[in-house]
C-alpha positions in Angstrom: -15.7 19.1 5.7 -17.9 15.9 6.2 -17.1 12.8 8.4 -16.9 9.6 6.7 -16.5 6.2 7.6 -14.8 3.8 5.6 -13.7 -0.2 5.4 -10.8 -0.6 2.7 -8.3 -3.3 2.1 -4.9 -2.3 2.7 -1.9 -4.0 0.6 -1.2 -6.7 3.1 -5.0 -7.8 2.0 -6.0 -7.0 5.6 -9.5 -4.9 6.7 -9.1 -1.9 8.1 -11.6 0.8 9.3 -11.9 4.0 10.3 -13.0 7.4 9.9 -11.8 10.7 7.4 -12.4 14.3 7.0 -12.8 15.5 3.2 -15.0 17.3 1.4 -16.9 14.9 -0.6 -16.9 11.4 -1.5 -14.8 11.7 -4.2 -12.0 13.6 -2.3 -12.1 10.8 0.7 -12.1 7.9 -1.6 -8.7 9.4 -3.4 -7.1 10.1 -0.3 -7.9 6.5 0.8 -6.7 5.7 -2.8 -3.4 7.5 -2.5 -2.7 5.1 0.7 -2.7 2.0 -0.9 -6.4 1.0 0.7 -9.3 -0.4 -1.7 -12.1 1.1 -0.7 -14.7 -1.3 0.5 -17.3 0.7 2.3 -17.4 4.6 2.5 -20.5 6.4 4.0 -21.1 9.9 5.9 -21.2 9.4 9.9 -24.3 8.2 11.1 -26.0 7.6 7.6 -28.0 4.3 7.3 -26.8 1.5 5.1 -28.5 -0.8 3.1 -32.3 -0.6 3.1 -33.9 -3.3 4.9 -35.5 -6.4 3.1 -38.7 -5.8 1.8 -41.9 -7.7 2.7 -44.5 -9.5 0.5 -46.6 -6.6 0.9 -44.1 -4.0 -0.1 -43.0 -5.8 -3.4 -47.4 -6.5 -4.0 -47.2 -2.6 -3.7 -44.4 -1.9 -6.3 -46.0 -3.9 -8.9 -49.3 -2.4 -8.7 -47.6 0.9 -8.5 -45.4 0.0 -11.6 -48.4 -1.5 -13.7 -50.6 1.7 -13.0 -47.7 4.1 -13.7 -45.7 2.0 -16.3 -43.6 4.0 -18.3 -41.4 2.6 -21.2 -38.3 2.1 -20.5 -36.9 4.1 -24.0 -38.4 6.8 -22.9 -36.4 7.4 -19.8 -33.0 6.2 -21.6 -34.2 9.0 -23.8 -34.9 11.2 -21.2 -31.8 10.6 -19.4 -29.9 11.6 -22.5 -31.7 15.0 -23.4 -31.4 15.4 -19.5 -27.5 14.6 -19.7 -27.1 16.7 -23.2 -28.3 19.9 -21.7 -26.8 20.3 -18.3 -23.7 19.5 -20.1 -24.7 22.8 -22.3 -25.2 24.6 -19.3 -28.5 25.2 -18.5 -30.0 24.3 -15.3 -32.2 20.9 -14.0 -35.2 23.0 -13.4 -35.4 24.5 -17.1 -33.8 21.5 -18.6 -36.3 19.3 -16.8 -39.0 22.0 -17.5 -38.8 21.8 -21.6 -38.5 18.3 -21.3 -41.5 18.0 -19.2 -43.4 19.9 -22.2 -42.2 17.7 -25.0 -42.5 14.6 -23.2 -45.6 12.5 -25.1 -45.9 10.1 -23.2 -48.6 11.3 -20.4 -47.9 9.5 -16.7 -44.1 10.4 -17.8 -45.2 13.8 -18.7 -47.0 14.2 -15.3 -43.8 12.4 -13.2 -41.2 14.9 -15.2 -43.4 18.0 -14.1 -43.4 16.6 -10.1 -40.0 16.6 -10.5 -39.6 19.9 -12.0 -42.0 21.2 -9.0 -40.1 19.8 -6.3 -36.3 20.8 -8.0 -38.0 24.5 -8.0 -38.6 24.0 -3.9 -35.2 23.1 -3.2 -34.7 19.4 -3.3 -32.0 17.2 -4.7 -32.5 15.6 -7.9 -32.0 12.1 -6.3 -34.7 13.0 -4.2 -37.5 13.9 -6.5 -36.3 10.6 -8.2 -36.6 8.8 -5.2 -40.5 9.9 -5.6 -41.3 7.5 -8.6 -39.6 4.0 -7.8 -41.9 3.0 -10.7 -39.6 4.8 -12.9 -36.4 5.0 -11.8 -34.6 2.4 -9.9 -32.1 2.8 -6.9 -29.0 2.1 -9.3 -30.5 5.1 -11.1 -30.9 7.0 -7.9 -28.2 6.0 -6.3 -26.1 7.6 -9.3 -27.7 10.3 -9.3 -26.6 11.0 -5.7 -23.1 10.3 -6.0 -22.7 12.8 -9.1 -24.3 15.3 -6.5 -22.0 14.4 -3.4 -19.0 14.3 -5.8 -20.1 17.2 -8.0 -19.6 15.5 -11.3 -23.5 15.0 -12.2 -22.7 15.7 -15.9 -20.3 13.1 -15.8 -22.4 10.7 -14.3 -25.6 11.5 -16.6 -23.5 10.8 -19.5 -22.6 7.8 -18.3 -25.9 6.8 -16.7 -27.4 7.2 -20.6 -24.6 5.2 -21.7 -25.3 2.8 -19.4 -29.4 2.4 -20.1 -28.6 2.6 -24.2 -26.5 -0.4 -23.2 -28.7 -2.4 -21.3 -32.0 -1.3 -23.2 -30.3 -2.7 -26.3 -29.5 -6.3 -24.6 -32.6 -6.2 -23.2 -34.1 -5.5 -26.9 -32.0 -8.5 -28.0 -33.5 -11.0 -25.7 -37.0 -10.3 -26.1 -36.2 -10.4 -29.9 -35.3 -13.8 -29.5 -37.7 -14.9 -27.3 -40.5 -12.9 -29.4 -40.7 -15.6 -32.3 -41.3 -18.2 -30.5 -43.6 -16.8 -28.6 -46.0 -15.8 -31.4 -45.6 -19.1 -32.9 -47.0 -20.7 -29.9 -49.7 -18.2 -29.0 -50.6 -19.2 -33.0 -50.7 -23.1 -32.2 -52.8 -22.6 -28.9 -55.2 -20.4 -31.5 -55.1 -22.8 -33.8 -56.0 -25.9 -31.0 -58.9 -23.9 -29.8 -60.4 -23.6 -32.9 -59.7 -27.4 -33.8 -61.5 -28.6 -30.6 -64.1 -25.5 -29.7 -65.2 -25.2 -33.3 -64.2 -28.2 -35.7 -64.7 -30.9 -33.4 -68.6 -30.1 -32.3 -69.5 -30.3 -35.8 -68.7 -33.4 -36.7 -69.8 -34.6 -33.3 -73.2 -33.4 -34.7 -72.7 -35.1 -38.2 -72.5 -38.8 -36.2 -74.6 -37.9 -34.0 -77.1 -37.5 -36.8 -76.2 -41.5 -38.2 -75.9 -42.6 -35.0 -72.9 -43.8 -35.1 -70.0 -44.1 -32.2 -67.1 -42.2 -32.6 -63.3 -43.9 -32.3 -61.7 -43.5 -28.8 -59.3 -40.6 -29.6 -62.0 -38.8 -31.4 -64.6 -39.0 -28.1 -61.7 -37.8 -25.5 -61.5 -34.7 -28.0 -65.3 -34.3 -28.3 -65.5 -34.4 -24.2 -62.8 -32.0 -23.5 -64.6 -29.6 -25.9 -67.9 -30.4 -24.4 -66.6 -29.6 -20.7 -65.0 -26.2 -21.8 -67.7 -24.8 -23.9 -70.3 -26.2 -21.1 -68.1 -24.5 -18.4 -67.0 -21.2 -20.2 -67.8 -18.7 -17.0 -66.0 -21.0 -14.9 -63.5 -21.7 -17.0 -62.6 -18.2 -17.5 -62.9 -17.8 -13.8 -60.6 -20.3 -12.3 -58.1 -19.0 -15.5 -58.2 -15.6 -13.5 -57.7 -17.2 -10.1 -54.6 -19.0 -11.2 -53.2 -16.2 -12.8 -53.5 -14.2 -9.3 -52.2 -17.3 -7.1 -49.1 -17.4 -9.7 -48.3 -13.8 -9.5 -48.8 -13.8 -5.8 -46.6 -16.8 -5.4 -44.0 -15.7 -8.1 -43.5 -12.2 -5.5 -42.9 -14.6 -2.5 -38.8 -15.3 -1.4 -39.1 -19.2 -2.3 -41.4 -18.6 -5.5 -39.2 -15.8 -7.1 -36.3 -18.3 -6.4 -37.8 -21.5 -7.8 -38.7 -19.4 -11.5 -35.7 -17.6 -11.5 -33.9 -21.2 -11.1 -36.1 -22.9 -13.9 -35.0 -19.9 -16.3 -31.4 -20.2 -15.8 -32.0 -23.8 -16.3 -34.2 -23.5 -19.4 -32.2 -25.1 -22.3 -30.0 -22.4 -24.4 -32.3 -20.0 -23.6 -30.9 -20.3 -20.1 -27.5 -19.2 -21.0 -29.1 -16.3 -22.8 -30.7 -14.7 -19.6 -27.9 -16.0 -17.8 -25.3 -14.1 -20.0 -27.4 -10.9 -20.7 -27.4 -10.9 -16.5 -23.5 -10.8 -16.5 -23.3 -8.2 -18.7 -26.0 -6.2 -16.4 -23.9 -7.2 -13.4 -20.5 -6.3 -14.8 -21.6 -3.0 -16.8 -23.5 -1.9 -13.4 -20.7 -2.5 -11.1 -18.1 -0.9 -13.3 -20.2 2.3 -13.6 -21.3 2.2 -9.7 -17.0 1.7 -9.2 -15.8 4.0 -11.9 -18.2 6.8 -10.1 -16.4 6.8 -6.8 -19.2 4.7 -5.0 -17.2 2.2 -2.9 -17.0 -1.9 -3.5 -19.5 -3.1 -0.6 -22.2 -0.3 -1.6 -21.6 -1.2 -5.6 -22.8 -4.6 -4.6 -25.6 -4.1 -2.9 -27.1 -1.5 -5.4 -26.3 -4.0 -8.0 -27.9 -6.8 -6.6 -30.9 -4.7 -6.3 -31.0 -3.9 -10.2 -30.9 -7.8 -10.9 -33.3 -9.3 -12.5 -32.8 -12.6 -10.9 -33.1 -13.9 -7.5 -30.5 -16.7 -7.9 -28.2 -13.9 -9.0 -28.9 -11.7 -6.4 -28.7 -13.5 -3.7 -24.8 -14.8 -5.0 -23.9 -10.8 -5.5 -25.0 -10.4 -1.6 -23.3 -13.1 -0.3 -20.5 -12.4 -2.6 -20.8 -9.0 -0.5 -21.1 -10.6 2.8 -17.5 -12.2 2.3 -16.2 -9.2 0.8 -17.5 -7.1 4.3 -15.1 -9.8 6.0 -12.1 -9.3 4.1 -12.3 -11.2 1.2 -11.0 -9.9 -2.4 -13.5 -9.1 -4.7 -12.7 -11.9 -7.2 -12.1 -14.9 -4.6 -15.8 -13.8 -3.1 -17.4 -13.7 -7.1 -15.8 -17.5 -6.9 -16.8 -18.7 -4.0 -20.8 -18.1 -5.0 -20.2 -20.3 -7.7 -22.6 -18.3 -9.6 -20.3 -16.0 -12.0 -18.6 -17.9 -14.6 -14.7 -17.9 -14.6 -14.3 -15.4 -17.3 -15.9 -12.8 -15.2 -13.7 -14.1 -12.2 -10.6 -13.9 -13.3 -11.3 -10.4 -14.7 -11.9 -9.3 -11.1 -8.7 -11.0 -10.2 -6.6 -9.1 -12.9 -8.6 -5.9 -12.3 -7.8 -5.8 -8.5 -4.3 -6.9 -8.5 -3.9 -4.0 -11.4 -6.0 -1.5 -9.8 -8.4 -1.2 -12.3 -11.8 -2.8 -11.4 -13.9 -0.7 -13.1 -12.4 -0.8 -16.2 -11.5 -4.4 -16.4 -15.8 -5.1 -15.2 -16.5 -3.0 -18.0 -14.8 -5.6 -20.4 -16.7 -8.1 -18.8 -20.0 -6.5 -19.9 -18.4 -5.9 -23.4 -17.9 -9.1 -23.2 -20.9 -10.5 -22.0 -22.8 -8.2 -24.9 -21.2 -10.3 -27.8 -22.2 -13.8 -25.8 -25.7 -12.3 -26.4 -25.3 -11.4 -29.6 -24.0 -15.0 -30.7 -26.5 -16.9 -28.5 -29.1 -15.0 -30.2 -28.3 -16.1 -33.3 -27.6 -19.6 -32.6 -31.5 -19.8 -31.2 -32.1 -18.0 -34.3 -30.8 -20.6 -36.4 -32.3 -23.4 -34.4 -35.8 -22.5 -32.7 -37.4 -22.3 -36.5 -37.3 -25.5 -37.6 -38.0 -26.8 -34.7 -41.5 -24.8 -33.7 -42.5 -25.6 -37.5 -42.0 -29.7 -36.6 -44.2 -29.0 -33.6 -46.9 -27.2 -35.6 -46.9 -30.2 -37.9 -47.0 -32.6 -34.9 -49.7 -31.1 -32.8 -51.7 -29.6 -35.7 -51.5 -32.6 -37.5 -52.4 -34.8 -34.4 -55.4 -32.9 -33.5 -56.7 -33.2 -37.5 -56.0 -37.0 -37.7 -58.3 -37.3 -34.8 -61.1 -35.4 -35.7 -60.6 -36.6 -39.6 -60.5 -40.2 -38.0 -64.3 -40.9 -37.9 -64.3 -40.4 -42.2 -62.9 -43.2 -42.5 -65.5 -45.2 -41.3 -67.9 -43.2 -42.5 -69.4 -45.2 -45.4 -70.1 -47.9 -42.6 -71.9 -45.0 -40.4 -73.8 -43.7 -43.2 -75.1 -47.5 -44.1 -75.9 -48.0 -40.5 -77.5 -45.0 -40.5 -79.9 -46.3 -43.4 -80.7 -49.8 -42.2 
């Protein structure tokens, strides 16, 4: 038997706390359950909570560590499912993870599979050779992990962690579809400026240079930008670099992650895209985290943790914070102001119905076809409008290098006399 403490609701919507023998999580969370509580917190005696806040320095280190061992992210959905499909079979984590570690192709996954495979074989939990490669496998994903172990249902809960990562992989797929069009399109106009002023423009400089003739206003502001990059092409390229290192510095600092992650959700249509491809993160997560036994207050802040958004984050811990003091779920969700009313009042519904989880997991169903629609609808939109700012810049940049042929007769006579 293991000592747990716990914080639950009880029916009168009142905190409570205390302490109960059972033999796993799953067991104490029933017999809380079978009281009438909600469970809001339940962790073994003496175990620490949530992890601390990490530093500048910590986060610096996580990116480095995740750009040098960067591993696609369909290739652990894919893992997780092989992973999930053969325990279910019956065969053990260290041969599973063993002839999954041979087939792997990729190679720093390859090399991170057979770690784990070494350090199963001496004796250690799988959460914990997980918890070796944060690179690759988030603390949602660890997290899990360790309450399939505690709770003895790790088939279970590698099903649904594959369902889950399928889910969110193909959202995720969605959004950078969208956003992949327009992206191109403008790396294509940038391509096609360069050339216009580095190229192009020098050349005729040099034809009226040659007649001695003075270019139109427009046409010399062009010429002199291209002058001072191709004069200054080192530096150029240096200072390039050191902006790109302040902006990744500052875009890892507490009030620079906030201030991007505010201008995204702000970003018109396309901020409702990575808002709503957020909530159906947030719901799907919580509903998996809930449906797994792992209690409401816990849920939250391993979900907050998986967000990709500061501004979201931070409303999922606070929503937290008033949920430690006694709030219900939904009423907390509402008072962030953050999570749209749909999502609300499915909490609301959820809790006065006792099911959560399930009701979340509508949410994120939910959520999934708003992406799918939005998508679309920037579909439908963001084509003609990228080919009428094509013609305007393109055609801009021409008509003022082409501007100096229309005089030319008068520079070439000049150029005679």
């Amino acid at each position: 038997m293991v000592d747990f403490q716990y914080v639950c609701i009880n029916q009168a919507r009142e905190r409570v706390s205390g302490a109960i023998k059972a033999n796993d999580t799953d067991e104490a969370v029933k017999s809380l359950q079978a009281k009438g509580f909600m469970v809001v917190s339940l962790k073994v005696a003496n175990e620490a909570g949530v992890s601390a806040k990490s530093t500048l320095a910590d986060r610096m280190m996580l990116l480095a560590d995740k750009i040098q061992n960067r591993v696609p992210s369909k290739s652990v959905v894919f893992f997780t499912r092989q992973l999930s499909t053969m325990f279910s079979a019956g065969m053990t984590l260290e041969r599973s993870l063993d002839m999954l570690a041979k087939s792997e192709p990729h190679p720093r996954f390859k090399k991170a599979l057979q770690h784990i495979a070494g350090e199963i074989k001496k004796g250690h939990r799988l959460s914990e050779a997980f918890a070796g490669h944060p690179a690759i496998f988030d603390r949602l994903y660890i997290a899990l992990i360790k309450s399939g172990e505690i709770g003895g249902t790790l088939g279970p809960i590698l099903s649904e962690l594959a369902d889950h990562l399928e889910k969110s992989e193909d959202i995720k797929r969605k959004v950078v579809a969208a956003l992949y069009y327009p992206v191109i399109v403008l790396l294509f106009l940038v391509l096609c400026v360069a050339i216009l002023m580095l190229k192009v423009a020098p050349m005729f400089a040099d034809v009226y240079k040659s007649f001695g003739a003075n270019l139109p206003a427009p046409t010399m502001v062009l010429m002199s930008v291209s002058n001072m990059i191709l004069d200054h092409v080192f530096i150029s390229f240096i200072l390039t670099l050191i902006l790109l290192t302040i902006a990744v510095v500052i875009s890892q600092t507490d009030k620079g992650r906030l201030q991007i992650d505010q201008m995204k959700l702000r970003m018109p249509v396309f901020g409702s895209l990575i808002k709503d491809s957020i909530m159906a993160r947030f719901s799907r997560s919580f509903s998996l985290l809930m449906s797994s036994s792992v209690p409401v207050l816990d849920s939250l802040a391993l979900v907050a943790h998986a967000m990709t958004n500061v501004v979201i984050e931070k409303a999922v811990l606070k929503a937290r914070e008033s949920i430690s003091r006694g709030r219900p779920v939904y009423s907390a969700l509402e008072e962030s102001r953050t999570f749209p009313d749909i999502l609300v009042r499915l909490a609301e519904t959820g809790e006065e119905t006792g099911e959560l989880d399930k009701l979340m997991l509508k949410g994120a169903e939910f959520y999934e076809k708003q992406v799918d629609a939005l998508i679309q609808k920037i579909t439908s939109i963001i084509e003609p409008f990228l080919i009428i700012l094509m013609a305007v810049v393109v055609g801009a940049l021409v008509i003022i290098i082409y501007l100096p042929i229309f005089n030319l007769g008068m520079a070439i006579r000049k150029g005679m006399h």
